[in-house]
C-alpha positions in Angstrom: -81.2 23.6 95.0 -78.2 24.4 97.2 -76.3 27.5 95.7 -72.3 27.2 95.8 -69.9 29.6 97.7 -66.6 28.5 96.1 -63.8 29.9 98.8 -60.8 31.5 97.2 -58.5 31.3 99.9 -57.9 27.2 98.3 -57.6 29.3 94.6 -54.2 29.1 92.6 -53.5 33.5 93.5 -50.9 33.6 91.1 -53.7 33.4 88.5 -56.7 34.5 90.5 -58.4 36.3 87.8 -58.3 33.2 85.0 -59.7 31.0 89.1 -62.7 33.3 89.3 -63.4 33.0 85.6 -63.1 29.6 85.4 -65.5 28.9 89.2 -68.2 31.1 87.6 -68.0 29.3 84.3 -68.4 25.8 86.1 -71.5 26.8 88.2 -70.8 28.6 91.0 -73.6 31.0 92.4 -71.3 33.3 94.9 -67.5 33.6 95.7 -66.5 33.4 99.1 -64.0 35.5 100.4 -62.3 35.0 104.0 -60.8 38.1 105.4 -58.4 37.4 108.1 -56.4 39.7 110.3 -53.7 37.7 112.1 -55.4 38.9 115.4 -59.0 37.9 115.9 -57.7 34.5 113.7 -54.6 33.3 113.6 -53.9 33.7 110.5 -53.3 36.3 107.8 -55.0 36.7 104.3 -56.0 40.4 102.5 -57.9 43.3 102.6 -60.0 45.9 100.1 -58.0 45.8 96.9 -57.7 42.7 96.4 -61.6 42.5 97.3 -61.6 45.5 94.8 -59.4 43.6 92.1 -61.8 40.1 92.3 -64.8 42.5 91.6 -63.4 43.5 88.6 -63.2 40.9 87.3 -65.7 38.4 88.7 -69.4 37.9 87.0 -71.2 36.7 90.5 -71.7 38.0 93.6 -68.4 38.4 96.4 -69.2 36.6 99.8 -67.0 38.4 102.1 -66.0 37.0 105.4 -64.6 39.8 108.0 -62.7 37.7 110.7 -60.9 40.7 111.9 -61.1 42.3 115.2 -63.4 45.9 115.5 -64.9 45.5 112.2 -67.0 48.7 112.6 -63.8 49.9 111.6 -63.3 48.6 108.2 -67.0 47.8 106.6 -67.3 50.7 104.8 -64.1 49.8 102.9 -64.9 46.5 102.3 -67.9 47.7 101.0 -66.5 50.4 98.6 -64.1 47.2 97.4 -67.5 45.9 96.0 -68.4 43.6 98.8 -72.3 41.7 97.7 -72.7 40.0 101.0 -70.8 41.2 104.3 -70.3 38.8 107.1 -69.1 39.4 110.8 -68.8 37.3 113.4 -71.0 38.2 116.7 -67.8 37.8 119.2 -65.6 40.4 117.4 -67.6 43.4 118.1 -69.8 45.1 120.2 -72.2 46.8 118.1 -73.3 44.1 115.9 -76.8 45.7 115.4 -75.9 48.7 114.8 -72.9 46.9 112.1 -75.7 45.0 110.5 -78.2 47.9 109.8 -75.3 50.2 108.6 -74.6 47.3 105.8 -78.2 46.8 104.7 -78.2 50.7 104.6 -75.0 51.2 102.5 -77.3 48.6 99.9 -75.1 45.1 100.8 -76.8 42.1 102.4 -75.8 41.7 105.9 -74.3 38.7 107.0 -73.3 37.6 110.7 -71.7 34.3 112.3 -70.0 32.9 115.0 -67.2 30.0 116.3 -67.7 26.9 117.0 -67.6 26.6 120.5 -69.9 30.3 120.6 -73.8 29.2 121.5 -76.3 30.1 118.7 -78.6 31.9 120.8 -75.9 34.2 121.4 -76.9 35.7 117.7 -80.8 35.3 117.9 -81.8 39.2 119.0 -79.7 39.7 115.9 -81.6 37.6 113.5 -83.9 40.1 111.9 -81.2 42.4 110.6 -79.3 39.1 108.8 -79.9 38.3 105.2 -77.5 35.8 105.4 -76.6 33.6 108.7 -73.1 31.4 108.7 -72.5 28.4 110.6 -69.1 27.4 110.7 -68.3 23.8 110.9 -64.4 24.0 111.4 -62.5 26.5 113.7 -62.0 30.0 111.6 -58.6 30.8 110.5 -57.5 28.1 108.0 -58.7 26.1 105.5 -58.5 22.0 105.4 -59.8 20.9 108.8 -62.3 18.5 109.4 -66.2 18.3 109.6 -67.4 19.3 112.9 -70.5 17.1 113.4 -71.7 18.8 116.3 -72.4 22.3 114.8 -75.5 21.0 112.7 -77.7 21.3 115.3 -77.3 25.0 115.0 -78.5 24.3 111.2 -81.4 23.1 111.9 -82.0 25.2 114.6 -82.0 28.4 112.6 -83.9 26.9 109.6 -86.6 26.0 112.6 -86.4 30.0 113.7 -86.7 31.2 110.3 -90.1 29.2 109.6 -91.6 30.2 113.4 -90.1 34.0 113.3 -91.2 34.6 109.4 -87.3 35.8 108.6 -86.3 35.2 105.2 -82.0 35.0 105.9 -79.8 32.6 104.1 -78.1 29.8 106.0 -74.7 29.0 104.8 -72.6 26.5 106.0 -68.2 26.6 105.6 -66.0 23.8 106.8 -64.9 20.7 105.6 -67.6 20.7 103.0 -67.6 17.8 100.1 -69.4 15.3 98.7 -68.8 13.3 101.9 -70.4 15.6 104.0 -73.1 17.1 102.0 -75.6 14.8 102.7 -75.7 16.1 106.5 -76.2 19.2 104.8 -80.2 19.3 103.4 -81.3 22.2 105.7 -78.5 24.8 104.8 -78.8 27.2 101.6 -75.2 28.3 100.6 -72.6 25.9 100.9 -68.9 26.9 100.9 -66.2 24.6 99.9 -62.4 25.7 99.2 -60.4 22.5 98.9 -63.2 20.4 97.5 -63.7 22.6 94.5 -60.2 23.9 93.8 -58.9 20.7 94.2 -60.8 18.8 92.1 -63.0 19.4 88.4 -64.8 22.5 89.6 -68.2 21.7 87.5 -68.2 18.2 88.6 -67.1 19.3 92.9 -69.8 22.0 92.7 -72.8 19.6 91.1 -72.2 17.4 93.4 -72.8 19.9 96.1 -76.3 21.3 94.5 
């Protein structure tokens, strides 16, 4: 059974605790936060305390999405906000191993990803130190854009790895999931959905995702 990764950025913010209440009550398994820094994306969202605010008021795990430039810089707040999972993307830093041991260490679950258009073996050597892996299926930076068909090879792929390399990481999928495209979807773990879920029931978007 798929778990569901609502993502707040598609939330109502001007009543963002009564949003996380009422995603958790309809069935969702983690909340998916996208952290963007107007540089590495183009686009801007928000930092620690609001991370810190959500986690005081949420009753499941935060999915935390770093696309922000150096973020060997800024784990360690993001992690003090109450960050569950911690996710960086493999083209924003150079010390991604090092990143990803110092997250498991400080007792989070390590998470790494990459764009589109970035080749999945460029993350393989990496695999080992992920708990979770994230395969984006729209360009990072805003929410809305369509499926990109051509990124579920990289699904498979990994769920291939993980069998022949006995690595037990999650595979989690964001972009332009919905009931439409979920049935591409059979080899991921965690799917992440923003519009689909805010913008409809949130029970019946996120059974429909399981």
């Amino acid at each position: 059974m798929k778990k569901i990764s609502p993502s707040l950025l598609a939330a109502d913010f001007a009543n963002i605790e009564r949003e996380v209440k009422k995603v958790a009550e309809a069935g969702a398994d983690f909340l998916h936060l996208d952290i963007m820094d107007g540089h590495f994306v183009p686009n801007l969202t928000f930092g620690p305390p609001i991370v810190a605010a959500i986690k005081k008021v949420s009753t499941i795990p935060l999915d935390v999405h770093l696309m922000i430039e150096k973020p060997e810089k800024y784990v360690d707040e993001f992690i003090a906000a109450g960050s569950d999972y911690l996710t960086i993307h493999v083209e924003s830093t150079e010390q991604t191993a090092e990143l990803l041991k110092h997250i498991r260490a400080k007792g989070v679950k390590s998470g790494l990803t990459l764009r589109p258009r970035t080749p999945i073996e460029s993350i393989k050597e990496f695999l080992p130190l992920c708990d979770l892996v994230l395969v984006m299926t729209v360009e990072p930076g805003f929410g809305g854009q369509s499926f990109m068909m051509d990124q579920l090879s990289k699904i498979d792929w990994l769920k291939s790895h993980r069998q022949q390399a006995d690595l037990n990481y999650l595979i989690e999928v964001d972009g332009g999931v919905s009931n439409k495209t979920r049935p591409y979807l059979d080899n991921a773990d965690v799917l992440v959905a923003g519009t689909y879920v805010f913008k409809n029931d949130y029970t019946l978007a996120i059974q429909s995702l399981r």
